[in-house]
Backbone as JSON Lines, residues from 0, in Angstrom:
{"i":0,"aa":"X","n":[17.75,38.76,-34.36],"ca":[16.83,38.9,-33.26],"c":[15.55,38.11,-33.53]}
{"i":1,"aa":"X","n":[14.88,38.59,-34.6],"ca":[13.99,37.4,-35.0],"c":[13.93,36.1,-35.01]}
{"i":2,"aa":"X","n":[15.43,35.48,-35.34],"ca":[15.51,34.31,-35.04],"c":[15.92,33.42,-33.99]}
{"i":3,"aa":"X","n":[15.9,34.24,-32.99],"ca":[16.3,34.31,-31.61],"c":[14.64,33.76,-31.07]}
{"i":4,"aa":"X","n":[14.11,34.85,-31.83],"ca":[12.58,34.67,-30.93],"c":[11.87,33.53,-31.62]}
{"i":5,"aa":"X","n":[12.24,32.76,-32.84],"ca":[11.7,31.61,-33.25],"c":[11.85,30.49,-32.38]}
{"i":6,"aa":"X","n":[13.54,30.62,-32.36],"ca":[14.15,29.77,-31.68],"c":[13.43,29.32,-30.16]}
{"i":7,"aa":"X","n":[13.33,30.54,-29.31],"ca":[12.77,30.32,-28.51],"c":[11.4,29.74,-27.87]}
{"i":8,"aa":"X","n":[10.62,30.64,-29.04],"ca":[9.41,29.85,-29.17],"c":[8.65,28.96,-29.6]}
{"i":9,"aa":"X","n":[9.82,28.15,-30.23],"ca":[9.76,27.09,-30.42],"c":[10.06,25.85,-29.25]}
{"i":10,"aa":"X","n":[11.23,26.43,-28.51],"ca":[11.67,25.52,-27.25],"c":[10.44,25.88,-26.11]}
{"i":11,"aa":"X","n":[9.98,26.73,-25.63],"ca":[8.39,26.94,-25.14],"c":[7.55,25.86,-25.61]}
{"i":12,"aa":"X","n":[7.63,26.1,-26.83],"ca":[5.96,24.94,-27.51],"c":[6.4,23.45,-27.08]}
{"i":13,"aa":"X","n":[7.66,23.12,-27.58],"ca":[8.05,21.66,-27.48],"c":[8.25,21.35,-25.92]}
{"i":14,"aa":"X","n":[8.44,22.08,-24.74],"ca":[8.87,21.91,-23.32],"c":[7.52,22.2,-22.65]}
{"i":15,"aa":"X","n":[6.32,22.95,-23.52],"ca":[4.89,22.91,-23.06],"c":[3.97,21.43,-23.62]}
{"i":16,"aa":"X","n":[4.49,20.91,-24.49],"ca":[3.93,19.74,-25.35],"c":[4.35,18.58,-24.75]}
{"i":17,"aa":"X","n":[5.48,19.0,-24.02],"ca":[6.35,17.97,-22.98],"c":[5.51,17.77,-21.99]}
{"i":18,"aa":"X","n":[5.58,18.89,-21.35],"ca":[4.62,19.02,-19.81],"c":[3.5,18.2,-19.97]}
{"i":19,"aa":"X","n":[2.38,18.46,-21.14],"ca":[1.22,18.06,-20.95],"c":[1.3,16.73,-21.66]}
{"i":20,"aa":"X","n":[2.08,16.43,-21.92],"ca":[1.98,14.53,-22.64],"c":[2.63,14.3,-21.3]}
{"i":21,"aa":"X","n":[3.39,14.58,-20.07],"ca":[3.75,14.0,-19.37],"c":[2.52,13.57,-18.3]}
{"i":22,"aa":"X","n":[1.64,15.0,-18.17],"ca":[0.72,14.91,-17.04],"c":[-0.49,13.99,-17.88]}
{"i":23,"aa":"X","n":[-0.54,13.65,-19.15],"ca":[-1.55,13.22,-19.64],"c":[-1.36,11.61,-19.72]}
{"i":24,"aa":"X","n":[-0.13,10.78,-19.55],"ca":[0.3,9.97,-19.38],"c":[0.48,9.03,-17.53]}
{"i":25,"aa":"X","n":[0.85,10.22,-17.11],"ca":[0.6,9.84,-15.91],"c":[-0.93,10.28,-15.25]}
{"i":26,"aa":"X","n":[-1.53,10.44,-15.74],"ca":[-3.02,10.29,-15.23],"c":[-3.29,9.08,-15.86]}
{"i":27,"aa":"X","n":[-3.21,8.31,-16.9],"ca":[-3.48,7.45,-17.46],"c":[-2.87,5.89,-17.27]}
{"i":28,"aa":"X","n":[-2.12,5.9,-16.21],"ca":[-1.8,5.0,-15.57],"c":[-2.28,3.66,-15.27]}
{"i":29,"aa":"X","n":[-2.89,2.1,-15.89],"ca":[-4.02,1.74,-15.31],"c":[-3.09,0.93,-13.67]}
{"i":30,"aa":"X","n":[-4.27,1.23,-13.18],"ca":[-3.96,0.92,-11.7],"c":[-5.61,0.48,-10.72]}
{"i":31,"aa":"X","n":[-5.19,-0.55,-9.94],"ca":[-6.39,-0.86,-8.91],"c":[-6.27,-0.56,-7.7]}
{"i":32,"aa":"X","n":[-7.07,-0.67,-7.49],"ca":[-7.89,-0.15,-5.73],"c":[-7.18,-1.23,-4.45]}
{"i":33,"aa":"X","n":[-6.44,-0.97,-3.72],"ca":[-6.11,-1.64,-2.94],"c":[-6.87,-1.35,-1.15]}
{"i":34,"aa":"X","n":[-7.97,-2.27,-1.09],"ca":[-9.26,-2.22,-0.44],"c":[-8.02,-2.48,1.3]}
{"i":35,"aa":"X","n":[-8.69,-1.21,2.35],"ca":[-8.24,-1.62,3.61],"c":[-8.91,-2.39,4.44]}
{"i":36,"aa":"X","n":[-8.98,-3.51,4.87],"ca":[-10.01,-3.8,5.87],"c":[-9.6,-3.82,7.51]}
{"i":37,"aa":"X","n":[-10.04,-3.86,8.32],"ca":[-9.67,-3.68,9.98],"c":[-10.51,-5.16,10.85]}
{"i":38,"aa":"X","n":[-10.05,-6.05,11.35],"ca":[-10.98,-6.84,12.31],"c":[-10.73,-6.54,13.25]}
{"i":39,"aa":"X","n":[-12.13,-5.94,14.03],"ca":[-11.75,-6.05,15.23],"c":[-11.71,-6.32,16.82]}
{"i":40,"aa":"X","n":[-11.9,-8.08,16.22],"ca":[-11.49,-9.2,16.8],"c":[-9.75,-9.7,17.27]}
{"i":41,"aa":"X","n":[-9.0,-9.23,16.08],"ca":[-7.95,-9.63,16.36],"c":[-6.79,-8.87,16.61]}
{"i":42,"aa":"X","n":[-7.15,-7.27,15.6],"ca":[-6.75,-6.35,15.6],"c":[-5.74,-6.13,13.95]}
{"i":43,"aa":"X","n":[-6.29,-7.02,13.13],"ca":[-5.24,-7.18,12.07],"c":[-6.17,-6.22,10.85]}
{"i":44,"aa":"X","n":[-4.83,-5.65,10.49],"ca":[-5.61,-5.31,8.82],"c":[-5.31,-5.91,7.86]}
{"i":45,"aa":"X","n":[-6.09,-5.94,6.98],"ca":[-5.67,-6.72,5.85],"c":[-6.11,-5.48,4.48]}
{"i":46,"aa":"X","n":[-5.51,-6.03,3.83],"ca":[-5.4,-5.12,2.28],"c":[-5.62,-6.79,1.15]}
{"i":47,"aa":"X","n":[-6.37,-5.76,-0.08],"ca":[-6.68,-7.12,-1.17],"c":[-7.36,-5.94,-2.09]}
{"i":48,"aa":"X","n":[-6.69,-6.66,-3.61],"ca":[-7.34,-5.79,-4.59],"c":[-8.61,-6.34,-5.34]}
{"i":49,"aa":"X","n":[-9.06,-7.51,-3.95],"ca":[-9.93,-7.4,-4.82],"c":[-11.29,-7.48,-4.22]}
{"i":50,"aa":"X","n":[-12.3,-7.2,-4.9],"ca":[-13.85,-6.39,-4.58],"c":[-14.41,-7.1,-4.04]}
{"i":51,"aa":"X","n":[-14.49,-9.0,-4.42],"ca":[-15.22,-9.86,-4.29],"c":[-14.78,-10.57,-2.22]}
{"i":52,"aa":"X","n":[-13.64,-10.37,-2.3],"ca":[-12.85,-10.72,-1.11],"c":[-13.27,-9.78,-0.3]}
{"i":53,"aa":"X","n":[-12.77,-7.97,-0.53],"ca":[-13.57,-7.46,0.49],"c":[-14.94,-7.49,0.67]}
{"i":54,"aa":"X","n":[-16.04,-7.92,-0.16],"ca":[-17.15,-8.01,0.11],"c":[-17.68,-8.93,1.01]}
{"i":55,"aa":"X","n":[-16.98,-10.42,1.01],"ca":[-17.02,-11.2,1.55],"c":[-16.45,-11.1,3.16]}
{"i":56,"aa":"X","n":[-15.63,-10.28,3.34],"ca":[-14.92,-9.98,4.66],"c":[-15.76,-8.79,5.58]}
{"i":57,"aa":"X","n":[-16.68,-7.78,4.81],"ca":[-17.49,-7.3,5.64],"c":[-18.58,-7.92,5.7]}
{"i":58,"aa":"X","n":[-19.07,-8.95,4.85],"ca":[-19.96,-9.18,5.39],"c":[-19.91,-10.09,6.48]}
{"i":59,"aa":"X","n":[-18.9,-10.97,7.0],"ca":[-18.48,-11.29,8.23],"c":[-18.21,-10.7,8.97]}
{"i":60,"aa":"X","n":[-17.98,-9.37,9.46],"ca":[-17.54,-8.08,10.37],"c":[-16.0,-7.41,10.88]}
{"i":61,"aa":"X","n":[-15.67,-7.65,9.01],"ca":[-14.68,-7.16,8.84],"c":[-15.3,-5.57,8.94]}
{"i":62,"aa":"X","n":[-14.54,-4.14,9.14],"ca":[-14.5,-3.03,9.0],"c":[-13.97,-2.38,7.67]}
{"i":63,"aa":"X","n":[-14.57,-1.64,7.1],"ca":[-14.38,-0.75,5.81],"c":[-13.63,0.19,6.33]}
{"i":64,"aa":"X","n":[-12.42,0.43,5.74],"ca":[-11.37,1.47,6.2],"c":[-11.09,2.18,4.85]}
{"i":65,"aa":"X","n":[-11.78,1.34,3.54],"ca":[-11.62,2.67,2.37],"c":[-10.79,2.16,1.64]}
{"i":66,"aa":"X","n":[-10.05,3.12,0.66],"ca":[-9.23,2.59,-0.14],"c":[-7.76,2.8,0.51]}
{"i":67,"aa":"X","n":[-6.82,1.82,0.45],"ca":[-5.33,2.09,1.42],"c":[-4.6,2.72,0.27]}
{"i":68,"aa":"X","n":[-4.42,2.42,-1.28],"ca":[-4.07,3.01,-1.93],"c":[-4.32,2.99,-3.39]}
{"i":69,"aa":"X","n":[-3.74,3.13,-4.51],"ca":[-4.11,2.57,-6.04],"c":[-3.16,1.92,-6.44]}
{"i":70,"aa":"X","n":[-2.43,0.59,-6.79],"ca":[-1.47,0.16,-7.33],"c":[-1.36,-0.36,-8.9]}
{"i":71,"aa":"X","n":[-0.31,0.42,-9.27],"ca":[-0.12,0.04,-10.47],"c":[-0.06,-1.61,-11.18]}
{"i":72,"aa":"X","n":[-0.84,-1.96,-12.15],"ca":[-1.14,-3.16,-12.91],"c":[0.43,-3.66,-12.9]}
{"i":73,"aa":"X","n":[0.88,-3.29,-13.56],"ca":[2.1,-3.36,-13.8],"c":[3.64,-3.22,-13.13]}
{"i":74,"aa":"X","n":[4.8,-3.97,-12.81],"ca":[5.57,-3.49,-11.92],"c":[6.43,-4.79,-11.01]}
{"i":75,"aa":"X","n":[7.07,-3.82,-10.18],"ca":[7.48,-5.37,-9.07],"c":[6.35,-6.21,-8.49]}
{"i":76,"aa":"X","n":[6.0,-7.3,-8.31],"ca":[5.65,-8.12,-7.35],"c":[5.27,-7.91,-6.15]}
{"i":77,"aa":"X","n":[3.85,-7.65,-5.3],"ca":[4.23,-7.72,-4.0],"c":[3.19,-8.89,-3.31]}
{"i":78,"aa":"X","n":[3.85,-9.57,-2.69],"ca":[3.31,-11.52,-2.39],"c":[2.52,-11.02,-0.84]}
{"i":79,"aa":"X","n":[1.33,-11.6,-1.28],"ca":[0.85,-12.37,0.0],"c":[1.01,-13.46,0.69]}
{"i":80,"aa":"X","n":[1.41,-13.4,2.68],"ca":[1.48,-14.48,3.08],"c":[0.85,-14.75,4.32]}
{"i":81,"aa":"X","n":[-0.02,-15.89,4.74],"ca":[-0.57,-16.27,5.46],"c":[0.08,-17.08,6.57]}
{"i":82,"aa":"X","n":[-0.43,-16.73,8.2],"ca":[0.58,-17.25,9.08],"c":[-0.74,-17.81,9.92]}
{"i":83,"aa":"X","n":[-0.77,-19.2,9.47],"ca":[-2.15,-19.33,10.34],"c":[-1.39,-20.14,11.55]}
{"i":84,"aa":"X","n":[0.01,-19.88,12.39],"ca":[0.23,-20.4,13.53],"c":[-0.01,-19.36,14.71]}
{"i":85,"aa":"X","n":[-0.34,-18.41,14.64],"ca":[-1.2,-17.55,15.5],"c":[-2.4,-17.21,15.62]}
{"i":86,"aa":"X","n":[-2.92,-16.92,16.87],"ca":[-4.08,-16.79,17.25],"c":[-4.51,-15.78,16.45]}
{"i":87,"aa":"X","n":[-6.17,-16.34,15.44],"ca":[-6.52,-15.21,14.67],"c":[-5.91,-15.28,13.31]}
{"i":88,"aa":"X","n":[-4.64,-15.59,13.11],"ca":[-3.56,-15.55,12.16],"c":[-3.53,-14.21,11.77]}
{"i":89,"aa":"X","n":[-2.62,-14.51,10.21],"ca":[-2.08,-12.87,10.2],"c":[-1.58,-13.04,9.03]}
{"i":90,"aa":"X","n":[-1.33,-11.7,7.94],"ca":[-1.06,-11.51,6.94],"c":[0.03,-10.78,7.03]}
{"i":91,"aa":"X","n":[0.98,-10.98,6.35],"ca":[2.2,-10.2,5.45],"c":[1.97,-9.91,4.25]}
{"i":92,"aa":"X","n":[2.56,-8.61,3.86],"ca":[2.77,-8.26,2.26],"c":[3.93,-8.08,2.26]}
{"i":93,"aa":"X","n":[4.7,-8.43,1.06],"ca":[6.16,-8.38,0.96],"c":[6.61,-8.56,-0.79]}
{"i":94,"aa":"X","n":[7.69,-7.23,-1.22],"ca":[7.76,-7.27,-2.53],"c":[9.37,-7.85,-2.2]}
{"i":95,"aa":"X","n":[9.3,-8.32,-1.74],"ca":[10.65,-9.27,-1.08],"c":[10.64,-10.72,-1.49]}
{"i":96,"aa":"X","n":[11.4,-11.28,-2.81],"ca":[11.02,-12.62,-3.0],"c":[11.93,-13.38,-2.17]}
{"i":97,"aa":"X","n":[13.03,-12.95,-1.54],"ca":[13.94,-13.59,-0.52],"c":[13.19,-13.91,0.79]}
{"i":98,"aa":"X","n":[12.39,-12.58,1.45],"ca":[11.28,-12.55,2.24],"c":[10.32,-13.88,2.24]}
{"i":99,"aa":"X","n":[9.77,-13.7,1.13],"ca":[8.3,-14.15,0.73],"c":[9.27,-16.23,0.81]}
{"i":100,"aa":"X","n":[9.65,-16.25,0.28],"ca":[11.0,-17.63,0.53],"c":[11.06,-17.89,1.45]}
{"i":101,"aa":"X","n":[11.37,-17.21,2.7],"ca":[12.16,-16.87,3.91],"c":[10.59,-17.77,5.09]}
{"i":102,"aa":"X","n":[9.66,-16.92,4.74],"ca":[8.37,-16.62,5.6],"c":[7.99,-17.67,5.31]}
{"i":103,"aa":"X","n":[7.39,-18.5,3.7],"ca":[7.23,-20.18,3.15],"c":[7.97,-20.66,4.18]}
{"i":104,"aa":"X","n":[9.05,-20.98,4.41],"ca":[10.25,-22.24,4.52],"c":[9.78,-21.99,6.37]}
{"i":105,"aa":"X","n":[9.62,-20.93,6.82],"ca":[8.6,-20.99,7.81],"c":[7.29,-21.21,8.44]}
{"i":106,"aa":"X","n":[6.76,-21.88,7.62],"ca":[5.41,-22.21,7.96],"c":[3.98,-21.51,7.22]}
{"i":107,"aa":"X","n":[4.52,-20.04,7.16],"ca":[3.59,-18.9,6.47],"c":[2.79,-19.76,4.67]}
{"i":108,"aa":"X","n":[1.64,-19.53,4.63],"ca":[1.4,-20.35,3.63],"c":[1.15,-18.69,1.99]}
{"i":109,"aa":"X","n":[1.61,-19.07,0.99],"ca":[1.7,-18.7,-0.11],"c":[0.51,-18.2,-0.69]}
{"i":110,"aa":"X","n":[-0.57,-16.98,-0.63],"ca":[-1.32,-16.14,-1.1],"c":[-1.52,-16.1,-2.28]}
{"i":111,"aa":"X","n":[-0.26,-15.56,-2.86],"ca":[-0.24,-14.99,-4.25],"c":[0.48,-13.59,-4.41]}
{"i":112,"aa":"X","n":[0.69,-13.26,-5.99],"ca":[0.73,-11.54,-5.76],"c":[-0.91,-11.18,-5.89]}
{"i":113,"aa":"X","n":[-0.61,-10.18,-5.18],"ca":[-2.14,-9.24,-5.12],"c":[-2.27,-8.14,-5.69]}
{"i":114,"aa":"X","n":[-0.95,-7.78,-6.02],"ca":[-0.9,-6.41,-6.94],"c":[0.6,-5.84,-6.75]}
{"i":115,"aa":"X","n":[0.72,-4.88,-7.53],"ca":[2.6,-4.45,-8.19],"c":[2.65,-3.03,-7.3]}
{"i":116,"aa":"X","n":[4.18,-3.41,-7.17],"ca":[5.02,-2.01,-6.89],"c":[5.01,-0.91,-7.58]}
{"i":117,"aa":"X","n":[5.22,0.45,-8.1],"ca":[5.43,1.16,-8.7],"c":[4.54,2.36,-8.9]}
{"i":118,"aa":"X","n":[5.24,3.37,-9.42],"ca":[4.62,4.95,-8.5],"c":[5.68,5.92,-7.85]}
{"i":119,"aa":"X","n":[5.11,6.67,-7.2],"ca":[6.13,7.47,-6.77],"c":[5.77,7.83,-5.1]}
{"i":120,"aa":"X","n":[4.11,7.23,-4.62],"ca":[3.9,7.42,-3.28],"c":[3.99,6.39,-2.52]}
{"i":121,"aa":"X","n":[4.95,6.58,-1.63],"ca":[5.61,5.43,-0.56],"c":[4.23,4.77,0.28]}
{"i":122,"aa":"X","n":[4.44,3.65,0.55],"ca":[3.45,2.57,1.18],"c":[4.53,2.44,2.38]}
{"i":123,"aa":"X","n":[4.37,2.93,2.87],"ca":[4.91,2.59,4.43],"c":[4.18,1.17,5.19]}
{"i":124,"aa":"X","n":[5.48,0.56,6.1],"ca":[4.95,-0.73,7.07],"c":[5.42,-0.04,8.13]}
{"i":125,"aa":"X","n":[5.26,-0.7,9.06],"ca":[5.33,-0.56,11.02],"c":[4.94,-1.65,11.02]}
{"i":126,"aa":"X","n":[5.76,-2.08,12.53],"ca":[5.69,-3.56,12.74],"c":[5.9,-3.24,14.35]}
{"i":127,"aa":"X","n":[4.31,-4.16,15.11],"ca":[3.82,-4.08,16.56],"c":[4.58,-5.05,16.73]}
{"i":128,"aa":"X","n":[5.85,-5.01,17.49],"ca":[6.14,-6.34,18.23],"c":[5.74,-7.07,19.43]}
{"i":129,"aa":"X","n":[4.74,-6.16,19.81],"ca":[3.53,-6.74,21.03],"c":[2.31,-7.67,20.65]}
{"i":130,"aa":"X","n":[2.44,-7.41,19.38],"ca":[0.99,-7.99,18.87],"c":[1.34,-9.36,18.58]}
{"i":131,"aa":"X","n":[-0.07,-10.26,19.0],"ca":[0.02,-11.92,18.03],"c":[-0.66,-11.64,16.83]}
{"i":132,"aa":"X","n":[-1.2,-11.24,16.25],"ca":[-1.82,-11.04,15.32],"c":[-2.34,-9.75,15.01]}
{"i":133,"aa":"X","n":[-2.17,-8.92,13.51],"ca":[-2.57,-7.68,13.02],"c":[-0.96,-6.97,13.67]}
{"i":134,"aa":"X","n":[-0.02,-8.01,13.07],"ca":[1.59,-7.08,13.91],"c":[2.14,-5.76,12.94]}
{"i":135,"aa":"X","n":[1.66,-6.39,11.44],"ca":[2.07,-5.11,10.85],"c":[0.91,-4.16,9.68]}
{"i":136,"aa":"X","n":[1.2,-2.77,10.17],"ca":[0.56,-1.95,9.06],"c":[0.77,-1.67,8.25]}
{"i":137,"aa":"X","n":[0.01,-0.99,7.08],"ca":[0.7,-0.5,5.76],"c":[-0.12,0.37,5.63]}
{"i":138,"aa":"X","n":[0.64,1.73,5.14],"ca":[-0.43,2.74,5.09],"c":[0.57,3.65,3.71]}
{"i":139,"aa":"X","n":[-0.29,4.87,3.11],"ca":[0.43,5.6,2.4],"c":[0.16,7.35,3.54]}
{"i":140,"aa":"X","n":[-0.39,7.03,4.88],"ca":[-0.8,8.46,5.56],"c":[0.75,8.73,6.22]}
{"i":141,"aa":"X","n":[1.49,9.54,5.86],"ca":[2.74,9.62,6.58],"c":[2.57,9.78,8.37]}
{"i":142,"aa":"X","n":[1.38,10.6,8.63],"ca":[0.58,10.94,10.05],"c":[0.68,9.52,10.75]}
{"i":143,"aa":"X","n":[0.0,9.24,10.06],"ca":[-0.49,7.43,10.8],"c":[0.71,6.85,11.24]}
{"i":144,"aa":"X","n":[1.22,6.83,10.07],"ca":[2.86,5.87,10.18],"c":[3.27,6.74,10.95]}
{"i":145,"aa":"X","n":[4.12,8.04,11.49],"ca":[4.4,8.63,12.25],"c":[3.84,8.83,14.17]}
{"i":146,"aa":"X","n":[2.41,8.41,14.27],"ca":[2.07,8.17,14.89],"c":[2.08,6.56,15.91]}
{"i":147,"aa":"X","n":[2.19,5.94,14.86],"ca":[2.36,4.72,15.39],"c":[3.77,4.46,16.07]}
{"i":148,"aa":"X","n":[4.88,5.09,15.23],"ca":[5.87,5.14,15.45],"c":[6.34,5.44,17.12]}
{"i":149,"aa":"X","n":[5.59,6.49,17.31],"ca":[5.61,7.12,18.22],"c":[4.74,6.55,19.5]}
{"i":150,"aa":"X","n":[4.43,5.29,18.82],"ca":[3.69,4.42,20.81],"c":[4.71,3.24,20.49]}
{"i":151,"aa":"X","n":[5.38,3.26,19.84],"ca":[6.36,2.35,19.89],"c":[6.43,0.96,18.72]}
{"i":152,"aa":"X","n":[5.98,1.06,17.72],"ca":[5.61,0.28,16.43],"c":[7.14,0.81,15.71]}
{"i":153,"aa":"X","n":[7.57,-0.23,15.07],"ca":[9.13,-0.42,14.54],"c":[9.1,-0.34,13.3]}
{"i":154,"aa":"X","n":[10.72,-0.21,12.58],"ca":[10.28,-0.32,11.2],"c":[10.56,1.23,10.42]}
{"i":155,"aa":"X","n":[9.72,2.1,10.45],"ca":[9.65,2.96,9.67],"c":[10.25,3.27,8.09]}
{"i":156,"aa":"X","n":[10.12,2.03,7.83],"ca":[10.01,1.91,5.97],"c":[9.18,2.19,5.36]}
{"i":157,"aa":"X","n":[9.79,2.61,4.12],"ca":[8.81,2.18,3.01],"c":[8.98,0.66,2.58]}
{"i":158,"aa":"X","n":[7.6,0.01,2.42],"ca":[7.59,-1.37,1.94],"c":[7.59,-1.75,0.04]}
{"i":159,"aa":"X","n":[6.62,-0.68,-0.36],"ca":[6.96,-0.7,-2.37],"c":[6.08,0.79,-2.08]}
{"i":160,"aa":"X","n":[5.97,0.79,-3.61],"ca":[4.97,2.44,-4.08],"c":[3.77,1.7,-4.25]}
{"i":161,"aa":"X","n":[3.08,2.64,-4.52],"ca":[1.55,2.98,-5.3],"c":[1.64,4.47,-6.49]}
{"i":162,"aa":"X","n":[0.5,4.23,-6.8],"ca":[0.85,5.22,-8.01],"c":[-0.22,6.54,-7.96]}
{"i":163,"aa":"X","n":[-0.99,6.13,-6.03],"ca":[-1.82,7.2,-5.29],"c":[-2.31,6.7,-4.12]}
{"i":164,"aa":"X","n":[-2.41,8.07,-3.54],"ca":[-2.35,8.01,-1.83],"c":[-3.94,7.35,-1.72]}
{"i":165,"aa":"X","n":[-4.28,6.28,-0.31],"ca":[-5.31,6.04,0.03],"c":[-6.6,7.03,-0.14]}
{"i":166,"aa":"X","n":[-7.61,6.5,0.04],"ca":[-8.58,7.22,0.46],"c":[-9.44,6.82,1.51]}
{"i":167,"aa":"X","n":[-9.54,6.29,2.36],"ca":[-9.92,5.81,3.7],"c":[-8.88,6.58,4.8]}
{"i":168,"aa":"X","n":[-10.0,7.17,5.86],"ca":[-9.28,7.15,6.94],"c":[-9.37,6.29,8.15]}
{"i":169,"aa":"X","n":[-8.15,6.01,8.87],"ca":[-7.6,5.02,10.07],"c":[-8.68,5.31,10.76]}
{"i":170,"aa":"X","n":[-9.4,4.38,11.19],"ca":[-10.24,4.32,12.51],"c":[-9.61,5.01,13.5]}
{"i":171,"aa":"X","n":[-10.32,5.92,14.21],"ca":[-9.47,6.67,15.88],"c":[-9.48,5.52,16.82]}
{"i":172,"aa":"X","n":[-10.48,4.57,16.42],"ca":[-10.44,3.76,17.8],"c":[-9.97,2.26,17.62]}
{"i":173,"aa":"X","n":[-8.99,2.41,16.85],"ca":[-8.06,0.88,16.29],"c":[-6.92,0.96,17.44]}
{"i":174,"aa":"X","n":[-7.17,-0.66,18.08],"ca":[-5.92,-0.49,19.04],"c":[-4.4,-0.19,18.49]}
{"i":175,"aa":"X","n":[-4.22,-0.14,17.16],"ca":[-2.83,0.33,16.68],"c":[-2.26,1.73,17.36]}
{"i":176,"aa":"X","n":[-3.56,2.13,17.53],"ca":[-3.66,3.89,17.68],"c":[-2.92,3.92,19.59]}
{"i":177,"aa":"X","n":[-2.79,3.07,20.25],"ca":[-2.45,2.99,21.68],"c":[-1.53,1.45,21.52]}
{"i":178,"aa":"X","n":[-0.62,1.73,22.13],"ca":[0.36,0.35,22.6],"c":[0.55,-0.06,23.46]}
């Protein structure tokens, strides 16, 4: 009996030593800020991890929409692409290198990666097929994406992870919000 209760409390200590190297590891994640911005001139959002770009974009009268999510340093690929044959032009993100290929050999011009896949909270897209420009969103708010869905925005994927949910909320008065 005694050694019943060693036994045991020993599998306790090692499955509690588990737990907290797990949660202490995944807090420790390094990961960046993936900045939302809104114009709305054209109606497009754009996302960029980086500080110097969004700074530069509000101070032209881009809109601060917050953080869209945190993406892990590390991970899949996800490419920026530029479509300057529309009015306004327009951005894609895509952890799609067949995509990102696909969209080049079309005209779309080559960004870069901006930051990695990976995580466990879905980054959802919707895609306005009414729109010339600002056609698709990316959000981690399941609401939002669900909402959009629902004036008629396509799609309902997940596009890659993050490794945490935004912190900005959607403007109420973004024409995404009506179709």
């Amino acid at each position: 009996m005694k050694k019943l209760y060693y036994v045991v409390s020993l599998l306790v200590f090692v499955l509690g030593i588990s737990f907290y190297a797990g949660k202490v590891q995944a807090a420790t994640v390094p990961s960046v800020s993936v900045y939302r911005l809104y114009n709305p001139n054209t109606g497009e959002h754009f996302y960029t991890s980086s500080k110097v770009e969004q700074t530069q974009l509000l101070h032209i009268g881009w809109q601060d929409e917050g953080i869209g999510w945190s993406a892990p340093t590390t991970g899949a690929n996800v490419y920026r692409l530029y479509n300057p044959n529309v009015k306004g032009g327009d951005h894609y993100y895509t952890e799609s290198l067949t995509e990102k290929n696909m969209l080049i050999k079309a005209g779309w011009h080559y960004d870069g990666i901006f930051w990695h896949s990976g995580g466990t909270v879905p980054v959802y897209v919707a895609y306005n097929p009414n729109a010339i420009s600002g056609a698709h969103n990316f959000t981690t708010n399941l609401a939002e994406q669900n909402g959009l869905l629902k004036v008629g925005w396509k799609y309902g994927t997940t596009a890659w992870y993050a490794t945490a949910l935004g912190k900005g909320v959607p403007s109420n008065d973004c024409p995404e919000q009506s179709f």
